[in-house]
N, C-alpha and C positions, 0 to 999 in steps of 0.2 A: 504494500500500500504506500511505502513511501516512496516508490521510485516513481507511482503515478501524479503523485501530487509534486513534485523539483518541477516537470515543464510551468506550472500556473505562474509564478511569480515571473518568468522570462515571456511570457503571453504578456501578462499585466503592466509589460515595461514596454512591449512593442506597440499594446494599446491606446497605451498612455502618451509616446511618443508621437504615433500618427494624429491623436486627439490636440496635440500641443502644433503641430505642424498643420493642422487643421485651421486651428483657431487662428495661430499668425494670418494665415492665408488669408482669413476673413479679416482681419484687422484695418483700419484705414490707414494712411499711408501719410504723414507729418505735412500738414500744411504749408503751402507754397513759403509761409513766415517762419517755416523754422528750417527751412534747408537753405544751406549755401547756395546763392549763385557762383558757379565758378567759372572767375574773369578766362574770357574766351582772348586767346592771342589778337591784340589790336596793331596792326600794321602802320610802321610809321608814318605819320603824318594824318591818321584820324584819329577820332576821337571813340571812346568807349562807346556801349549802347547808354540811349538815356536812361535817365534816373526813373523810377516811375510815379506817376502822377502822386502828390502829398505824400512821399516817400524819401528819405535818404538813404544817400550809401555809403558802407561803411566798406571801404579798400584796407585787407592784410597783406604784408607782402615781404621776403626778405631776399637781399641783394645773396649773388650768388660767390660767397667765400668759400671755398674749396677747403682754406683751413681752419676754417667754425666747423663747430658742432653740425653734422650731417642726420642730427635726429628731429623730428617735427615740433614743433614749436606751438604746444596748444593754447588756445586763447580762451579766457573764460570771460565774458560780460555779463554783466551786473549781476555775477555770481553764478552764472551756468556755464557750462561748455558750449563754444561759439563755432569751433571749428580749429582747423589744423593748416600751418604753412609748415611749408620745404623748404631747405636751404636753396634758394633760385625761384621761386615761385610763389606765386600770389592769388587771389582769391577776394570776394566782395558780396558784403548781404546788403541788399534793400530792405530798412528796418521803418519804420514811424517815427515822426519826429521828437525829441526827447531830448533827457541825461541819459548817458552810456559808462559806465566804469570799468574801464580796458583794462585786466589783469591777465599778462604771459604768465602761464605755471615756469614754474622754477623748484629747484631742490631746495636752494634756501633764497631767504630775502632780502632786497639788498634795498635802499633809498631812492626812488625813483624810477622805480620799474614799471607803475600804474598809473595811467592817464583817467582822466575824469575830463566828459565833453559834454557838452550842449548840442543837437543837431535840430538845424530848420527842416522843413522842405525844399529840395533840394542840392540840398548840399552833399557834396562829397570829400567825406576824411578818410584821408591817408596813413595810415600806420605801419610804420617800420617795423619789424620785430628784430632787434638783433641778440646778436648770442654773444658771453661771456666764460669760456670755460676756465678759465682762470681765477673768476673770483668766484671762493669759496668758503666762507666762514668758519665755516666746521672743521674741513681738512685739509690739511696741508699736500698732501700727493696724492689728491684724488681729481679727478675729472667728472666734475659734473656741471651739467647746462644751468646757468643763469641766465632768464631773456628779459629782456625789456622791451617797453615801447614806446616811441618816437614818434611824432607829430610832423609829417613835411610835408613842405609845400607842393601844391599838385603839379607846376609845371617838372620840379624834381621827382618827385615820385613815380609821374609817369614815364620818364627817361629813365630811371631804374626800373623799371616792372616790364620797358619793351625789351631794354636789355639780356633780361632773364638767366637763362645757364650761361650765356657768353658770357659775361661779365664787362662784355668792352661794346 
């Protein structure tokens, strides 16, 4: 009798599985306001798509240093996870207009690594994310990413973001 009853708990697990991948299936799928737009290559000398109507946008983006930190750089605003940049690449949400309080995760914390902004409609800010592996509070021979973030101006920011992996 006991050998009959070992197959139910591995039934109840394949049950239960399809049931959980069922229900995903059914789920609705994150509102056009909580996914990334992700900045499509803009060819020199145009300009991004526009902003959308009573809408701002917010441009991520870091220059591409070969010898910075090659790990993603995640950005939390106003205390949730916003998304992730590359070393070389950039990224941008169309959000509502507002206060934003821009914090890159880091291992540890350093003075000035979080921005606090105001956005109208229309407007588009630019944030830099750059990386520090060097400074490290904790430990002396350790390597780990400290990011921060930077406010530039958009004719600079957009001459860094076309540049991309090239760096030049």
């Amino acid at each position: 009798m006991g050998l009959a009853s070992a197959p139910r708990p591995r039934r109840c697990l394949q049950w239960a599985g399809v049931l959980m991948l069922t229900a995903a299936g059914c789920a609705e799928p994150p509102s056009t306001g909580q996914v990334a737009s992700i900045a499509p290559p803009v060819p020199a000398g145009q300009a991004a798509p526009p902003v959308a109507a009573g809408q701002a946008r917010i441009w991520f983006y870091r220059t591409w240093l070969p010898s910075e930190s090659l790990n993603l750089a995640n950005i939390d605003v106003n205390g949730s996870y916003y998304g992730s940049v590359a070393n070389g690449s950039a990224f941008y949400r169309d959000v509502p207009p507002g206060h934003y309080h821009i914090a890159p995760v880091s291992y540890n914390r350093d003075f000035d690594q979080d921005k606090d902004v105001n956005l109208v409609p229309g407007q588009q800010l630019y944030v830099k994310i750059l990386s520090s592996q060097s400074w490290d509070g904790a430990c002396r021979n350790c390597v780990r990413d400290t990011f921060y973030a930077w406010l530039i101006p958009q004719e600079v920011a957009q001459a860094e973001i076309a540049r991309g992996h090239s760096g030049i």
